[in-house]
PyMOL commands that place a pseudoatom at each C-alpha (Angstrom):
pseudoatom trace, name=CA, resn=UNK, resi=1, chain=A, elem=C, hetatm=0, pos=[119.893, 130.177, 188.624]
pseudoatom trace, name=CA, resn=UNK, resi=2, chain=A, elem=C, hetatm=0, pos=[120.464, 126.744, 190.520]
pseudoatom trace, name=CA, resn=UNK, resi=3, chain=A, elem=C, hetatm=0, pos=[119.491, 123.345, 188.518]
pseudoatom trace, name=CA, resn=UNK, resi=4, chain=A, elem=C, hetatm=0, pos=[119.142, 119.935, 188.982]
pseudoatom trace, name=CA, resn=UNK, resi=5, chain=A, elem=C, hetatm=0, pos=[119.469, 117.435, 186.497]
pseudoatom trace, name=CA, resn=UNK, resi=6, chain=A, elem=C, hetatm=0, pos=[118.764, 113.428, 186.798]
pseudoatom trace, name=CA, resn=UNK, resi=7, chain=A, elem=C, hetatm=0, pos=[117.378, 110.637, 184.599]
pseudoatom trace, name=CA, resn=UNK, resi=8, chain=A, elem=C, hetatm=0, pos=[113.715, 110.472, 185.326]
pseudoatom trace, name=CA, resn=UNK, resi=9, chain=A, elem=C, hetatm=0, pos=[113.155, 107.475, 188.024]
pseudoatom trace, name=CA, resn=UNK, resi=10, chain=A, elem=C, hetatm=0, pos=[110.157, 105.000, 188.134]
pseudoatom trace, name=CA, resn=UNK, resi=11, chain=A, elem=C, hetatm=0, pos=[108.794, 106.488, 191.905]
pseudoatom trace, name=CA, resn=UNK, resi=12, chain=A, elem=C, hetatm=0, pos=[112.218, 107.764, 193.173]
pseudoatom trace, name=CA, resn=UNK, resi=13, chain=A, elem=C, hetatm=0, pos=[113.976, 107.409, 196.280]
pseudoatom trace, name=CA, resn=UNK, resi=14, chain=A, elem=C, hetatm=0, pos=[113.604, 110.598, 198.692]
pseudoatom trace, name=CA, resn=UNK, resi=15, chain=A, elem=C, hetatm=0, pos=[117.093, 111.768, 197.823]
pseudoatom trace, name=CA, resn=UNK, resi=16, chain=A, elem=C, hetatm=0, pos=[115.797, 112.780, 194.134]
pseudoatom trace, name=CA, resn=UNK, resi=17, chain=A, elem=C, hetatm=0, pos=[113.124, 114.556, 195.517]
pseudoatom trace, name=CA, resn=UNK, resi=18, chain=A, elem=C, hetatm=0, pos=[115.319, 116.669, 198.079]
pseudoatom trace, name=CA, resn=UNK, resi=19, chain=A, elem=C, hetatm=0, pos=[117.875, 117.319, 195.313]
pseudoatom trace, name=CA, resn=UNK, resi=20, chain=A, elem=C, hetatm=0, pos=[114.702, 118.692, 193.575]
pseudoatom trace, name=CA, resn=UNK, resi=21, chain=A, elem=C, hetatm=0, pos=[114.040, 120.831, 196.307]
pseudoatom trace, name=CA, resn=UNK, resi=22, chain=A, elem=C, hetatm=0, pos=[117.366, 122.601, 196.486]
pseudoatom trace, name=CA, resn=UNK, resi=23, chain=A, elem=C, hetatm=0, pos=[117.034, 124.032, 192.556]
pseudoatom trace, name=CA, resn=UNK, resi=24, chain=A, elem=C, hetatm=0, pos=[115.400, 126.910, 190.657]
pseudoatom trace, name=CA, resn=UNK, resi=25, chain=A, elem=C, hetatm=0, pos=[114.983, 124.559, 187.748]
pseudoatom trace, name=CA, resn=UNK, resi=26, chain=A, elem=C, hetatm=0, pos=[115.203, 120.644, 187.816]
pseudoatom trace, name=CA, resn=UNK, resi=27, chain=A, elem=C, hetatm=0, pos=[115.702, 118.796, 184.628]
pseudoatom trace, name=CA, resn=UNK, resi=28, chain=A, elem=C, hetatm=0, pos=[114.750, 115.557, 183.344]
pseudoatom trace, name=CA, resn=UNK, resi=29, chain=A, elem=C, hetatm=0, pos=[117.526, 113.458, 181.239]
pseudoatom trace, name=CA, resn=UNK, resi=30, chain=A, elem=C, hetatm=0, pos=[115.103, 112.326, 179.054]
pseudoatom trace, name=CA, resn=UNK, resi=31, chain=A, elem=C, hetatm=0, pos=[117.035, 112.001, 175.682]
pseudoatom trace, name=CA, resn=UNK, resi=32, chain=A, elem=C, hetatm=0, pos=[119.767, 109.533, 176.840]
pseudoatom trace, name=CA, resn=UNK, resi=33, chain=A, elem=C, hetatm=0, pos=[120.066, 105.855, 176.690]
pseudoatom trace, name=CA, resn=UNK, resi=34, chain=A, elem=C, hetatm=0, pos=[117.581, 103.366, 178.399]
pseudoatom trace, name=CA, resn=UNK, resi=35, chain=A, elem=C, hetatm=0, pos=[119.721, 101.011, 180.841]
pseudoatom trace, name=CA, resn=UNK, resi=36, chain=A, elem=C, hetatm=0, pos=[118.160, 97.479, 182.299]
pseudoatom trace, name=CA, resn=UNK, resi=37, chain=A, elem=C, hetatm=0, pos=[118.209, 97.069, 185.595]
pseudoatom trace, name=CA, resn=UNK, resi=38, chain=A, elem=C, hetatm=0, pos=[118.398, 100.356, 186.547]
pseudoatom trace, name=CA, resn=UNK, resi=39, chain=A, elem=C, hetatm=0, pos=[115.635, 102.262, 188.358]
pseudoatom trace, name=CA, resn=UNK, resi=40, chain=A, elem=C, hetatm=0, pos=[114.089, 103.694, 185.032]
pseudoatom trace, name=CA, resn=UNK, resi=41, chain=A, elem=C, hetatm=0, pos=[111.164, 101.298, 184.705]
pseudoatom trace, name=CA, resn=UNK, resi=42, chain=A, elem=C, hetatm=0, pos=[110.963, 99.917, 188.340]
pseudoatom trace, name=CA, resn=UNK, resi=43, chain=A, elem=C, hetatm=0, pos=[111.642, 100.738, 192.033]
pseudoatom trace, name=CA, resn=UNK, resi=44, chain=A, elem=C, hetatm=0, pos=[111.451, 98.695, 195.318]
pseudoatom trace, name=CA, resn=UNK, resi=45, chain=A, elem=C, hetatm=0, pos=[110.037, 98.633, 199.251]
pseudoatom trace, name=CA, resn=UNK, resi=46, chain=A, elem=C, hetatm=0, pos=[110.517, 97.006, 202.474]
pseudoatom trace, name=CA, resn=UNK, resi=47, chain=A, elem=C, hetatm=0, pos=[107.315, 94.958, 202.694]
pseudoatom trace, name=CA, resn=UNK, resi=48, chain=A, elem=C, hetatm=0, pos=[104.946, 94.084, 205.332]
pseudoatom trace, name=CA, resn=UNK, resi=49, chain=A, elem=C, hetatm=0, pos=[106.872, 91.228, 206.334]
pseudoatom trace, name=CA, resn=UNK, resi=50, chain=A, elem=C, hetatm=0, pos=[110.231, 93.298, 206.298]
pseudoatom trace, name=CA, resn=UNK, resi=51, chain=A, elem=C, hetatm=0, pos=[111.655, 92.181, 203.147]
pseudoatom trace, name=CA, resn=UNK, resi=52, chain=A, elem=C, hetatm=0, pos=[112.652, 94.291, 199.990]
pseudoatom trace, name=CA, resn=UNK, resi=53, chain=A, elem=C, hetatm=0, pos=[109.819, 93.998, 197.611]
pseudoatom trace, name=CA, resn=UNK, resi=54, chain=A, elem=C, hetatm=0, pos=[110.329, 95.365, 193.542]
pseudoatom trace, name=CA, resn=UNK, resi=55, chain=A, elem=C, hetatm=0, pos=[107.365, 96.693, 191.369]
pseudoatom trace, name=CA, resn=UNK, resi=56, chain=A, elem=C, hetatm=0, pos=[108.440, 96.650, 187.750]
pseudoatom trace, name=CA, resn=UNK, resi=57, chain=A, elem=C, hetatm=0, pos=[107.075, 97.815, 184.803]
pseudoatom trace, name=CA, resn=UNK, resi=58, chain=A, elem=C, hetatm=0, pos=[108.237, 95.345, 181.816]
pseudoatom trace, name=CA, resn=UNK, resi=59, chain=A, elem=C, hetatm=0, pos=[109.085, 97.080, 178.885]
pseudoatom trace, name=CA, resn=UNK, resi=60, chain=A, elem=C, hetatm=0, pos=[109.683, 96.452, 175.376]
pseudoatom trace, name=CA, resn=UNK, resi=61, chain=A, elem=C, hetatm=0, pos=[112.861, 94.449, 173.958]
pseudoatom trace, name=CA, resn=UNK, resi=62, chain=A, elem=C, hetatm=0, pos=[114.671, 96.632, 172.311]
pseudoatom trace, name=CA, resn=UNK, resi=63, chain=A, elem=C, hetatm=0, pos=[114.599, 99.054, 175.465]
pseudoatom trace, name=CA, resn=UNK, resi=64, chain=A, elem=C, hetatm=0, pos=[118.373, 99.033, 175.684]
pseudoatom trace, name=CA, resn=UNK, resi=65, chain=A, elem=C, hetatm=0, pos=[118.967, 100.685, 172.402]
pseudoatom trace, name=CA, resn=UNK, resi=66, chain=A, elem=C, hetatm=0, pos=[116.172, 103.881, 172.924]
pseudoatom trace, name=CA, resn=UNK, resi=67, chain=A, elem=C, hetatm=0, pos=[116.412, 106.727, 174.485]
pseudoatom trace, name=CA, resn=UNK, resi=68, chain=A, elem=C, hetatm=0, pos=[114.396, 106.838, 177.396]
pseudoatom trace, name=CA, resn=UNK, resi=69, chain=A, elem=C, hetatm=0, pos=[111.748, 108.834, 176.116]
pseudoatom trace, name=CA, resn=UNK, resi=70, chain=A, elem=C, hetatm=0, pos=[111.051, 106.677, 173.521]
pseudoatom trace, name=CA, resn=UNK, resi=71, chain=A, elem=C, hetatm=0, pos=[111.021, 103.520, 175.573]
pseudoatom trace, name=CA, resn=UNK, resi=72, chain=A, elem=C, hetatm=0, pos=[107.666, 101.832, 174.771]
pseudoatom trace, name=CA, resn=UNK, resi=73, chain=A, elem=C, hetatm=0, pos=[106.491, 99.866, 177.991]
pseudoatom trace, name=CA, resn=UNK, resi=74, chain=A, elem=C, hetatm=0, pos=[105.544, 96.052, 177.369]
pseudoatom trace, name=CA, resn=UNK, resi=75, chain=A, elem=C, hetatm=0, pos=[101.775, 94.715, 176.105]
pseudoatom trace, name=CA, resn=UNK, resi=76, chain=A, elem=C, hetatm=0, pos=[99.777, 93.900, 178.492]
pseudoatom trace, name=CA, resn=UNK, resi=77, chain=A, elem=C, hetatm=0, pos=[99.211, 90.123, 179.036]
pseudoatom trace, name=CA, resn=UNK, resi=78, chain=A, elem=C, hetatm=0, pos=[98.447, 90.449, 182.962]
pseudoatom trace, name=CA, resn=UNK, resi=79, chain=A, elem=C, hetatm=0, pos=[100.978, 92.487, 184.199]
pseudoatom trace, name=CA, resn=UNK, resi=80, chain=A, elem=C, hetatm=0, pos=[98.991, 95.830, 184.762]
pseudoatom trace, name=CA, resn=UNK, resi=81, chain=A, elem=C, hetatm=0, pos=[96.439, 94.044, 186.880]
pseudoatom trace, name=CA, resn=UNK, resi=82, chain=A, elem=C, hetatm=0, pos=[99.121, 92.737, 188.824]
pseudoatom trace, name=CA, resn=UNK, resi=83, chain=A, elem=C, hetatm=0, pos=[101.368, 95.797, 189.306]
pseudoatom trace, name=CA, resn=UNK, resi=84, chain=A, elem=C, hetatm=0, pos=[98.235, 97.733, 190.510]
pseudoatom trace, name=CA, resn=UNK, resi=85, chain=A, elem=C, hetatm=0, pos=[96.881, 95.062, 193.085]
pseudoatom trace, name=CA, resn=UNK, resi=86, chain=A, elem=C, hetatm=0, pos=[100.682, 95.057, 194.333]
pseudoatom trace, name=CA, resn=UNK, resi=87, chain=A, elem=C, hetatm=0, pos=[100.909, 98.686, 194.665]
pseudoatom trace, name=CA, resn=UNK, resi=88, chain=A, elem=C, hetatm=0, pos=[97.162, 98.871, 196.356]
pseudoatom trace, name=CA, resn=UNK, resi=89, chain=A, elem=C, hetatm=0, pos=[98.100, 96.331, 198.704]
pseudoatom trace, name=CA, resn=UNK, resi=90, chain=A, elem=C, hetatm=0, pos=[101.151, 97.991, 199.693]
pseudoatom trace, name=CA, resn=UNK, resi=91, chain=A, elem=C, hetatm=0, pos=[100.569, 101.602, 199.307]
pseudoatom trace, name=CA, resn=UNK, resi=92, chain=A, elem=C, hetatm=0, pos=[97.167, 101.647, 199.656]
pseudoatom trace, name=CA, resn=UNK, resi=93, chain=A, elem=C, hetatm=0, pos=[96.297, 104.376, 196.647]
pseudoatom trace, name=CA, resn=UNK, resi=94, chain=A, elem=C, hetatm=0, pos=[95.056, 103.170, 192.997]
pseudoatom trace, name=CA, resn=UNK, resi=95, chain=A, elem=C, hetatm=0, pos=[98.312, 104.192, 190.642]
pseudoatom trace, name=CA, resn=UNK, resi=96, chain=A, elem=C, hetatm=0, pos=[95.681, 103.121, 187.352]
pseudoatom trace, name=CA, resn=UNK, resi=97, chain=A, elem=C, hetatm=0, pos=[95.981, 106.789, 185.716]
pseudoatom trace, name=CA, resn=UNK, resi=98, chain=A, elem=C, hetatm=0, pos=[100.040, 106.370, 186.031]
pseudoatom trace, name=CA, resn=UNK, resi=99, chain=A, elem=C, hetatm=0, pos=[99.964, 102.854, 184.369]
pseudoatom trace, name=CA, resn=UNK, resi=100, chain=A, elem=C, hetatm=0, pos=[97.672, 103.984, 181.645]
pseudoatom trace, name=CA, resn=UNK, resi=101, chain=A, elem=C, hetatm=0, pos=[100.574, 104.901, 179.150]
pseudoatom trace, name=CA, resn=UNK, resi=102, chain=A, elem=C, hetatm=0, pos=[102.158, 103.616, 176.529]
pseudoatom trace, name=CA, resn=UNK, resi=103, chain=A, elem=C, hetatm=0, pos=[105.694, 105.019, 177.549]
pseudoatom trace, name=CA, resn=UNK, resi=104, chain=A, elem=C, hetatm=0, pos=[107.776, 104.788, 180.427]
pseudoatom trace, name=CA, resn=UNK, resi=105, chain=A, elem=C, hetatm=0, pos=[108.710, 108.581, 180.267]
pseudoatom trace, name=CA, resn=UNK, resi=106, chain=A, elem=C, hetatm=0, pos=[105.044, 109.259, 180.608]
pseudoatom trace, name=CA, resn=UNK, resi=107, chain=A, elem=C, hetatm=0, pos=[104.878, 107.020, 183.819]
pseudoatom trace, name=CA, resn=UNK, resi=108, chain=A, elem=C, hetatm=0, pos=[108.179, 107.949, 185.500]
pseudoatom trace, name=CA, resn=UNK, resi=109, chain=A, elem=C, hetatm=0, pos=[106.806, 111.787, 184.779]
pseudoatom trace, name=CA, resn=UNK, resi=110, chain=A, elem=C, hetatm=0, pos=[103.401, 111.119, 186.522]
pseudoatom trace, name=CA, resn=UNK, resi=111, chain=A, elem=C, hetatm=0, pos=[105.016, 108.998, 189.177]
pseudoatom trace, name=CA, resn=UNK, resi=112, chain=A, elem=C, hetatm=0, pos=[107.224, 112.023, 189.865]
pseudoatom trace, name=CA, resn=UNK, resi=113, chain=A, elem=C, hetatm=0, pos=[104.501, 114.184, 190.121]
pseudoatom trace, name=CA, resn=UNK, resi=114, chain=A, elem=C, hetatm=0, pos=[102.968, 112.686, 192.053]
pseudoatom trace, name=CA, resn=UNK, resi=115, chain=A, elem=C, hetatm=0, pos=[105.534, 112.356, 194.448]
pseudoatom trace, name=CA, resn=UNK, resi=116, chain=A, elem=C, hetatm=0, pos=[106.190, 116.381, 194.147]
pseudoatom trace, name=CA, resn=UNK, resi=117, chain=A, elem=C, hetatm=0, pos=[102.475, 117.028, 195.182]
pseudoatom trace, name=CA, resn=UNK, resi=118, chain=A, elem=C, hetatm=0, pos=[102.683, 114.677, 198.104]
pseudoatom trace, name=CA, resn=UNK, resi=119, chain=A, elem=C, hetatm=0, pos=[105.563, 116.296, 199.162]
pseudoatom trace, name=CA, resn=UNK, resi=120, chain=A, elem=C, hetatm=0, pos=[104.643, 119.957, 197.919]
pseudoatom trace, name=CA, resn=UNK, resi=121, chain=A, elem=C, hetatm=0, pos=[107.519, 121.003, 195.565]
pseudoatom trace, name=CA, resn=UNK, resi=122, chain=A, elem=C, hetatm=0, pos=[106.529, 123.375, 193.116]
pseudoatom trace, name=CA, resn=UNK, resi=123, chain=A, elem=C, hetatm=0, pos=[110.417, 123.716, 191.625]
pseudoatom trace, name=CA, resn=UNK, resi=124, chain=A, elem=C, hetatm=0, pos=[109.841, 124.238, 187.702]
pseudoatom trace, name=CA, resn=UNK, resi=125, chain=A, elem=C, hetatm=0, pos=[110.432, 120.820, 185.975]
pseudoatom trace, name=CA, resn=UNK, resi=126, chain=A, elem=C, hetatm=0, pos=[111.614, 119.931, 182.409]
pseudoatom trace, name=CA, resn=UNK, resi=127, chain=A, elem=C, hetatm=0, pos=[112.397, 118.049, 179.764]
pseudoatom trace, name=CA, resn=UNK, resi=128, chain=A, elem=C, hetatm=0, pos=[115.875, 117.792, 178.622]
pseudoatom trace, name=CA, resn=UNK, resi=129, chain=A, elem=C, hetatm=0, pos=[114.390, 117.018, 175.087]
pseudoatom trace, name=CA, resn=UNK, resi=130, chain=A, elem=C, hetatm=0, pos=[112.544, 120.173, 175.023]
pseudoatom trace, name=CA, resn=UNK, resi=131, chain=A, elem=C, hetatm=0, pos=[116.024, 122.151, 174.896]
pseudoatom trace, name=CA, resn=UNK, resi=132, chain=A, elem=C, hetatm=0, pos=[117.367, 120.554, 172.412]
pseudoatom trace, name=CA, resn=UNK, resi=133, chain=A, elem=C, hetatm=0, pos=[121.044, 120.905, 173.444]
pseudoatom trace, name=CA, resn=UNK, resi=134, chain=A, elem=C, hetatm=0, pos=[124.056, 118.505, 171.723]
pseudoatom trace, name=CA, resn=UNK, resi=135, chain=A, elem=C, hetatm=0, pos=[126.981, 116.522, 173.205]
pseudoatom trace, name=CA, resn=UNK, resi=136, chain=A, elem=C, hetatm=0, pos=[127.821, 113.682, 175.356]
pseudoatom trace, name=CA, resn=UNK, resi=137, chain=A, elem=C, hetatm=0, pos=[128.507, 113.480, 179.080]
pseudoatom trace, name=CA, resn=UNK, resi=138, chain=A, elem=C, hetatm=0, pos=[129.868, 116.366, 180.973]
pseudoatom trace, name=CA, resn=UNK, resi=139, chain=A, elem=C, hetatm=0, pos=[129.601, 118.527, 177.664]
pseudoatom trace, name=CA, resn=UNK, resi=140, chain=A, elem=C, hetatm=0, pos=[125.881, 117.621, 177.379]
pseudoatom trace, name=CA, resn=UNK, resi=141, chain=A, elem=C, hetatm=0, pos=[125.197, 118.479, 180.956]
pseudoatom trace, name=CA, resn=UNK, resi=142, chain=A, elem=C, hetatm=0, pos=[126.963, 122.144, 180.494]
pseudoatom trace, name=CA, resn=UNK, resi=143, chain=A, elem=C, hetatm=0, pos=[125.036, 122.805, 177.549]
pseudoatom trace, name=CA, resn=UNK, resi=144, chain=A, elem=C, hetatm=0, pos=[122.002, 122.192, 179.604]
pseudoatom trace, name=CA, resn=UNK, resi=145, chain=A, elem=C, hetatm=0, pos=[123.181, 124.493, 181.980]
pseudoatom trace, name=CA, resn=UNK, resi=146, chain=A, elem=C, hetatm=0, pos=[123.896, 127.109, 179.722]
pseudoatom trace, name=CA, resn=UNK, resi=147, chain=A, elem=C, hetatm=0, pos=[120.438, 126.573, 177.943]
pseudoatom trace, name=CA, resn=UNK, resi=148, chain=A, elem=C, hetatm=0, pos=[118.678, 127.553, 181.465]
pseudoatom trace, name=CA, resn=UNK, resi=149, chain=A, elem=C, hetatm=0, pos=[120.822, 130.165, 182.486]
pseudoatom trace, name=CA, resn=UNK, resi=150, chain=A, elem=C, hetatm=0, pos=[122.380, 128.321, 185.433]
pseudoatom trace, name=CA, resn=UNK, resi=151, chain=A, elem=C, hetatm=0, pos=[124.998, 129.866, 187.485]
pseudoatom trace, name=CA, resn=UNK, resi=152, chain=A, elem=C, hetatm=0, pos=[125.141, 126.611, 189.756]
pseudoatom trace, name=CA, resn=UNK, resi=153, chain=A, elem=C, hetatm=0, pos=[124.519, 123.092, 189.124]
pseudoatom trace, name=CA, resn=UNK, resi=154, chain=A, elem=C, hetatm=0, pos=[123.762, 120.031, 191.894]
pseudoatom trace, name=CA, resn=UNK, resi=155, chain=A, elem=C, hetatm=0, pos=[125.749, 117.335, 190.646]
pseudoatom trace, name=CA, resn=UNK, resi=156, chain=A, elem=C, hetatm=0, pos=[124.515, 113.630, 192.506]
pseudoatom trace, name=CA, resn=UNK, resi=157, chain=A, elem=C, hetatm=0, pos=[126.681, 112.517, 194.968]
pseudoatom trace, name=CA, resn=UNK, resi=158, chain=A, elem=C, hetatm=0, pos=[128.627, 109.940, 191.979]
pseudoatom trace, name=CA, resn=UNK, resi=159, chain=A, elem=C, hetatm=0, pos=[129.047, 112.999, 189.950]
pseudoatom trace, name=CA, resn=UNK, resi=160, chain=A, elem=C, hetatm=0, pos=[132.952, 113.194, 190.952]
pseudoatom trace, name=CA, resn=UNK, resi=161, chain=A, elem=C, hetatm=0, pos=[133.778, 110.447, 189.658]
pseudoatom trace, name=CA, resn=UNK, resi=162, chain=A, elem=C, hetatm=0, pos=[132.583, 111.080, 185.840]
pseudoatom trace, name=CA, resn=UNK, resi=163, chain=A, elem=C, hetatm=0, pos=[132.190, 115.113, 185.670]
pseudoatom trace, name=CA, resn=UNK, resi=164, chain=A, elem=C, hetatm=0, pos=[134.529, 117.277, 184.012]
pseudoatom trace, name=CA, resn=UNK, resi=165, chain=A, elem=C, hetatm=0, pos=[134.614, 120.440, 186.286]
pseudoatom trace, name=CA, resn=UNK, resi=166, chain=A, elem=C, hetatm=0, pos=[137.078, 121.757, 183.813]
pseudoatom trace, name=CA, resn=UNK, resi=167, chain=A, elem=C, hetatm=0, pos=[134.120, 122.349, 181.097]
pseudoatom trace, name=CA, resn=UNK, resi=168, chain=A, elem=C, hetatm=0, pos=[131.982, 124.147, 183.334]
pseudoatom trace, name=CA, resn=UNK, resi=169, chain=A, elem=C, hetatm=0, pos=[133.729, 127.688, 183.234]
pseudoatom trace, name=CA, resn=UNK, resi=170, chain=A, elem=C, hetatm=0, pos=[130.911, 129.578, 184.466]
pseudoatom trace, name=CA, resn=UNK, resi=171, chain=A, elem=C, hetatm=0, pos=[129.021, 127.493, 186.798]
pseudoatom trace, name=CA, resn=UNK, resi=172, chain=A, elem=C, hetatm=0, pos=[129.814, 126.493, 190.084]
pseudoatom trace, name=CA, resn=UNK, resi=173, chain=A, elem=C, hetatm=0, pos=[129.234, 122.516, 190.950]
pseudoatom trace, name=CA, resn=UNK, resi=174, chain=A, elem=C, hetatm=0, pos=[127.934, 121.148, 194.026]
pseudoatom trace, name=CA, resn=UNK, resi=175, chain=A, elem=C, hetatm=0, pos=[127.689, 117.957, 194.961]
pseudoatom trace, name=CA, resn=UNK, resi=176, chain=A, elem=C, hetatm=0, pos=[124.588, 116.652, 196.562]
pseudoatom trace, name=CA, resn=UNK, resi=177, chain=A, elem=C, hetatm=0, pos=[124.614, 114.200, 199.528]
pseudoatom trace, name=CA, resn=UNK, resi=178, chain=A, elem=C, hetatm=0, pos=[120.956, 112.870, 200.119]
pseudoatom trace, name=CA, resn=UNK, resi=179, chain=A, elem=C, hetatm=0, pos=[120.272, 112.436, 203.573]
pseudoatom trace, name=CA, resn=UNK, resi=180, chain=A, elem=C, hetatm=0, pos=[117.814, 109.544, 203.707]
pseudoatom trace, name=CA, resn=UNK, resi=181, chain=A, elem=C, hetatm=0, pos=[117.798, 106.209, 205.655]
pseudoatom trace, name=CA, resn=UNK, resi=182, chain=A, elem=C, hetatm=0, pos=[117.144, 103.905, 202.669]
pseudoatom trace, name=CA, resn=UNK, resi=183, chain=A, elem=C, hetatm=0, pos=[117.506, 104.338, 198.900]
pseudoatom trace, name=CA, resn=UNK, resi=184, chain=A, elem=C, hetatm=0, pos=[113.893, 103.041, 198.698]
pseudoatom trace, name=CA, resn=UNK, resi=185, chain=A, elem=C, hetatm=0, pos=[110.888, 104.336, 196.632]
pseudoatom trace, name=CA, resn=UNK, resi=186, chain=A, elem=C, hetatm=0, pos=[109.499, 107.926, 198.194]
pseudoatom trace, name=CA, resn=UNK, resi=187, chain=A, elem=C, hetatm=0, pos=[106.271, 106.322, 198.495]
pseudoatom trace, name=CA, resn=UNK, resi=188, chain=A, elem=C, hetatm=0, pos=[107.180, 104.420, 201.234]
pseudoatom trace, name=CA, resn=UNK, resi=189, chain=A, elem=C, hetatm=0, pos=[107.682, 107.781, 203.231]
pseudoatom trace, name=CA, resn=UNK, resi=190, chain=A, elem=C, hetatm=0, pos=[104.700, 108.772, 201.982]
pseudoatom trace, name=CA, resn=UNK, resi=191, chain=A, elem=C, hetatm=0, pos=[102.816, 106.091, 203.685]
pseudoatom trace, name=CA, resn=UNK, resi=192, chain=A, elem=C, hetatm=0, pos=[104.314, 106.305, 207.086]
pseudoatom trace, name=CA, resn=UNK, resi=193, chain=A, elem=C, hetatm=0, pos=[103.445, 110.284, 207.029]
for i in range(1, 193): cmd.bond("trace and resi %d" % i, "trace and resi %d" % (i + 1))
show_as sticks, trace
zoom trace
């Protein structure tokens, strides 16, 4: 059994998707911290006029002390209307049903999906809050392996420089190495396809 583990990303780059593609099981890292400015509640483009473009989703103030999946996204005062005329313009596609929820894991898990479909992956997908596995860092990430059954895991290509190989006796690691062009949001590759 081969799986995948990453946070789940506001309309990820292709890279996440072809990571995807290479397990039996991909897991979300749902139940670990929320970071700003990281790609959790937003995600960027090249524009029309050739210039990198963001799309964010605000969220609530005390994001940086939840766990991601219980990340509340901000009250809408405009910003919905907004996002979506930005995303029709440039994508071309009404994203409403995504932006309908109340938390980010709900949108980054629909935005996901709908990447998947676009790009027909059919790779099982959960939660890592479903398994309900303990520990921190490279112990956490065994224990999710061990919960699934994995005999391999696809580390990201960063995944040297924090993982403890030592704690993963019976799995073998690999270590991804996306081959894209840009780091930007899949739909952009949707679009041109």
């Amino acid at each position: 059994m081969i799986v995948s583990i990453h946070q789940p990303l506001h309309f990820p780059y292709l890279g996440f998707f072809q990571k995807m593609k290479m397990a039996d099981i991909f897991v979300l890292l749902d139940d670990v911290k929320f970071c700003k400015n990281e790609f959790y509640n937003r995600n960027r483009f090249k524009n029309k006029q050739g210039r990198d473009e963001w799309f964010t989703v605000p969220v609530e103030k005390k994001a940086n002390s939840k766990l991601i999946k219980d990340v509340c996204v901000a009250k809408d005062f405009g910003w919905k209307k907004k996002l979506l005329k930005q995303m029709y313009y440039n994508f071309k596609e009404d994203f409403s049903k995504i932006y309908e929820h109340e938390k980010i894991i709900d949108m980054n898990v629909d935005s996901i999906e709908y990447c998947r479909k676009k790009l027909n992956i059919k790779i099982p997908m959960i939660k890592s809050s479903e398994l309900n596995v303990e520990g921190v860092n490279s112990e956490r990430l065994v224990n999710i392996c061990k919960k699934v059954d994995a005999t391999q895991y696809i580390s990201g290509p960063l995944g040297g420089d924090y993982l403890d190989e030592s704690l993963f006796t019976d799995i073998n690691v690999i270590y991804f190495k996306p081959n894209v062009d840009d780091y930007y949001t899949t739909l952009t590759h949707l679009e041109n396809n």
